[in-house]
MDAnalysis code that builds the backbone (N, CA, C; Angstrom):
import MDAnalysis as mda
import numpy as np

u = mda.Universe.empty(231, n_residues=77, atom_resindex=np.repeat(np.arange(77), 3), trajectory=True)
u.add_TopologyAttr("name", ["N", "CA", "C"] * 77)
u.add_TopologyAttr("resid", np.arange(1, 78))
u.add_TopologyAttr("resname", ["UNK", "UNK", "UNK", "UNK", "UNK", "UNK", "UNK", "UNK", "UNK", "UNK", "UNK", "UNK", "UNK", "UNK", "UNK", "UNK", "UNK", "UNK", "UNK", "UNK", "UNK", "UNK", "UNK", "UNK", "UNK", "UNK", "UNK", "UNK", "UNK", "UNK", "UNK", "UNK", "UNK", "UNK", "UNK", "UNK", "UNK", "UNK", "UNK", "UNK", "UNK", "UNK", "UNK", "UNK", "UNK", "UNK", "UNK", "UNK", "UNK", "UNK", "UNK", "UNK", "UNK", "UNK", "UNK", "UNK", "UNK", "UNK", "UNK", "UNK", "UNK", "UNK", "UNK", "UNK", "UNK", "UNK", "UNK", "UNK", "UNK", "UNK", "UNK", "UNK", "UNK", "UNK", "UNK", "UNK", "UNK"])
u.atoms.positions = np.array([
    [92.691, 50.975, 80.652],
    [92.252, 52.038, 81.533],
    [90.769, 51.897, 81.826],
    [90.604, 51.990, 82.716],
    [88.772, 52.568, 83.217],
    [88.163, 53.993, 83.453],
    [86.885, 53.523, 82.207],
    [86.196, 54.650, 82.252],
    [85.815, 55.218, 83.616],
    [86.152, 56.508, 83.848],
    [85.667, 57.248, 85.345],
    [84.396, 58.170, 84.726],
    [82.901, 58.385, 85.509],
    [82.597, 58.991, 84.750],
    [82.305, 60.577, 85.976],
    [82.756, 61.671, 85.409],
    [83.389, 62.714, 86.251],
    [82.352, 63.535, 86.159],
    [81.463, 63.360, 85.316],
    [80.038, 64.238, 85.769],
    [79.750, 63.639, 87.160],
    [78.758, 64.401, 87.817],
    [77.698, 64.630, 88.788],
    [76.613, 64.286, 88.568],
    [75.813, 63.042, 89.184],
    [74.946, 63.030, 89.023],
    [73.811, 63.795, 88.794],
    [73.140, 63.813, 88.318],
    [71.664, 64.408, 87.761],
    [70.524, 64.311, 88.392],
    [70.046, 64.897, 88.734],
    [68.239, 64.805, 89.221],
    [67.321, 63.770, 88.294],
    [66.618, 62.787, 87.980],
    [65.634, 62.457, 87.491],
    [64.900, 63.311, 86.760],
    [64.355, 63.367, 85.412],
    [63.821, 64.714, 84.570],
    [62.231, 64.556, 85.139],
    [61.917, 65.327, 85.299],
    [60.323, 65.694, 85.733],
    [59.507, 65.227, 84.383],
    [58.895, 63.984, 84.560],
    [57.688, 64.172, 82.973],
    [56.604, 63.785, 83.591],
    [55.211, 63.581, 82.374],
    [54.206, 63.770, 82.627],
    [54.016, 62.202, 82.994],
    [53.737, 61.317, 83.714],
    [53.423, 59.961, 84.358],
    [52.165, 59.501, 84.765],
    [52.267, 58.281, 84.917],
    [50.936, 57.967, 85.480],
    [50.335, 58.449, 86.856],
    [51.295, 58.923, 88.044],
    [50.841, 59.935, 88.723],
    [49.986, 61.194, 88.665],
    [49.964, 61.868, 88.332],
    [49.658, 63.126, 87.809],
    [48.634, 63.658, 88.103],
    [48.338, 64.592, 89.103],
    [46.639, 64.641, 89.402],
    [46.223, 65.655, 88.344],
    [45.249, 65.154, 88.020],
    [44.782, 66.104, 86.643],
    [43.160, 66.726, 87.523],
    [43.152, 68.294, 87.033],
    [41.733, 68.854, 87.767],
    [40.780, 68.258, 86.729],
    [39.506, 68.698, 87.118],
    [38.313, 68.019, 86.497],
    [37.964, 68.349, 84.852],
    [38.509, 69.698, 84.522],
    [38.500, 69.651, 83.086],
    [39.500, 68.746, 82.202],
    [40.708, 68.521, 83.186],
    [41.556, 67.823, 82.207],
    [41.567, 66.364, 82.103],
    [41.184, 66.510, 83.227],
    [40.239, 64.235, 83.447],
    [39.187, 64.305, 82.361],
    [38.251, 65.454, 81.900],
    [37.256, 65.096, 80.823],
    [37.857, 65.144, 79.659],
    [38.772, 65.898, 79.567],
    [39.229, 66.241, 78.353],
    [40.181, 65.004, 78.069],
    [40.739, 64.172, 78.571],
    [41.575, 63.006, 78.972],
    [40.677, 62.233, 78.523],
    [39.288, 61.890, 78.782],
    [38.126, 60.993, 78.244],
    [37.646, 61.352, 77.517],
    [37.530, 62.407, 76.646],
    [37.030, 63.021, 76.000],
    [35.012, 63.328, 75.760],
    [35.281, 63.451, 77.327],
    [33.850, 63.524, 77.424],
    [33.770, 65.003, 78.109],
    [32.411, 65.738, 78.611],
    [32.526, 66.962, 78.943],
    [32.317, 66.402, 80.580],
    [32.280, 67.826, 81.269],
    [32.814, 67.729, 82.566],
    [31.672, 67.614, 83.356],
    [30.167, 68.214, 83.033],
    [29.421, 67.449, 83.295],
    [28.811, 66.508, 83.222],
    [29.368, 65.229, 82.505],
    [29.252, 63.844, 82.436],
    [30.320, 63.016, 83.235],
    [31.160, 63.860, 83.624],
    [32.550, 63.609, 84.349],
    [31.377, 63.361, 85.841],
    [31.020, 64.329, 85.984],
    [29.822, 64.964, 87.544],
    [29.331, 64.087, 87.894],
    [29.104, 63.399, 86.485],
    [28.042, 61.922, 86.539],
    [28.232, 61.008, 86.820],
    [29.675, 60.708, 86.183],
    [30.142, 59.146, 86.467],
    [30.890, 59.756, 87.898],
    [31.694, 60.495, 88.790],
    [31.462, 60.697, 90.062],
    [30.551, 60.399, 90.934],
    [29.534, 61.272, 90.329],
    [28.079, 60.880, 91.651],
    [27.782, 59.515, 91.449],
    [27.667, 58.587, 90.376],
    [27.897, 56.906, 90.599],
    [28.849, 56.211, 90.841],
    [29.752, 57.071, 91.568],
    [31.341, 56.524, 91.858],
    [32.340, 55.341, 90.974],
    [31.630, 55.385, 89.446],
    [31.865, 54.649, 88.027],
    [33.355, 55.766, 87.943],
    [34.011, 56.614, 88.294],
    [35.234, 56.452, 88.238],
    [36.105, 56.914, 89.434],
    [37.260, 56.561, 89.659],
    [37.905, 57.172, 91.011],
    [38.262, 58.614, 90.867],
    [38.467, 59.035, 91.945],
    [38.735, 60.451, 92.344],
    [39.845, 60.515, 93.910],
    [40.020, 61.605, 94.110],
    [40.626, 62.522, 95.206],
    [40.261, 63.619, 95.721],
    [39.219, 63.268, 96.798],
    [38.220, 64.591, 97.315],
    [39.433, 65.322, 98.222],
    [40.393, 66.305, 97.900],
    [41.186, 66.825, 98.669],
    [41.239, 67.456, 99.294],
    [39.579, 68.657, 99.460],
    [39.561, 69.500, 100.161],
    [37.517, 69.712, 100.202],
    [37.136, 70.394, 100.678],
    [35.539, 70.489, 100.441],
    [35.126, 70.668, 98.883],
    [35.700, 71.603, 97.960],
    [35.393, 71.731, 96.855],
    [36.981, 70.492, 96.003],
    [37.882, 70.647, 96.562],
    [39.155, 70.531, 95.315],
    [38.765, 68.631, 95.015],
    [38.945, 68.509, 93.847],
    [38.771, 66.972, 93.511],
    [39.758, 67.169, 92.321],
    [40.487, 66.072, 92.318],
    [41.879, 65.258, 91.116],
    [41.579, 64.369, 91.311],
    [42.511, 63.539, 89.940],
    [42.248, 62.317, 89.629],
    [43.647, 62.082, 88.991],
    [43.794, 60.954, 89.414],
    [45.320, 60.203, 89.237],
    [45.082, 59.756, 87.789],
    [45.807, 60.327, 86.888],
    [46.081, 60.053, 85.629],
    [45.727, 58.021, 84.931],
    [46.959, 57.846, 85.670],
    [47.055, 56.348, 85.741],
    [45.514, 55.270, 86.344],
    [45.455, 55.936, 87.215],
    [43.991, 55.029, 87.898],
    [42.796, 55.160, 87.301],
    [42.693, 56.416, 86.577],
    [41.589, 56.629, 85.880],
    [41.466, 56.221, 84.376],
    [42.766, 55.871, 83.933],
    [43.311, 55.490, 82.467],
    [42.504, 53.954, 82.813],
    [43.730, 53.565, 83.581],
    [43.251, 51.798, 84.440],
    [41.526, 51.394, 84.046],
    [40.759, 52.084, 85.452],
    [39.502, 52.169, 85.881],
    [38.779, 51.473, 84.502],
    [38.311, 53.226, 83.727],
    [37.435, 53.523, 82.539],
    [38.204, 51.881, 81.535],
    [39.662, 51.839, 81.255],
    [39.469, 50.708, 80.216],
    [38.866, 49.430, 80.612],
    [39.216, 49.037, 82.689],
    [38.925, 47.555, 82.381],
    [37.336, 47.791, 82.578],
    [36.447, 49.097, 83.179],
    [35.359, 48.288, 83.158],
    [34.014, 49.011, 81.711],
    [35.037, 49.611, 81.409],
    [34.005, 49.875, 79.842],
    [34.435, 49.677, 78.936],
    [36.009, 48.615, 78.677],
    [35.988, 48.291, 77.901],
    [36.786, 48.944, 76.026],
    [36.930, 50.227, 76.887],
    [37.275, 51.287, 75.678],
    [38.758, 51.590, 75.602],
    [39.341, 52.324, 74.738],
    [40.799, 52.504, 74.643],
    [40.684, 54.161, 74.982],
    [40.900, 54.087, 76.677],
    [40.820, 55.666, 76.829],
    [42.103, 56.384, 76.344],
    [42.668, 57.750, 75.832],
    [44.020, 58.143, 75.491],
    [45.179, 58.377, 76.000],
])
């Protein structure tokens, strides 16, 4: 006999990924640096961002993980 399988497919589960726009406290807190040193490496464009609106800025989880290890070298978390 062959297995039929009679469930219904499922949605994909929502988790936390390398997508993820994180606001500016949680990108520092992600580096574990404070948020005005975050300000800093911005205004020297030393890490990427997403200017989304006049004030709103995120940062892609993944790109900023990327970024900070290859060019400083460190094991960000």
């Amino acid at each position: 006999m062959h297995d039929i399988d009679t469930n219904p497919p499922t949605a994909p589960a929502v988790t936390s990924g390398a997508d993820d726009l994180l606001s500016k406290p949680e990108a520092a807190h992600l580096l574990g640096i404070s948020v005005r040193t975050l300000d800093g490496l911005m205004a020297r464009r030393a890490v990427p961002y997403l200017k989304l609106g006049r004030k709103l800025v995120r940062f892609q989880r993944g790109d900023l993980l990327a970024h900070i290890r290859e060019r400083y070298r460190i094991a960000a978390r």
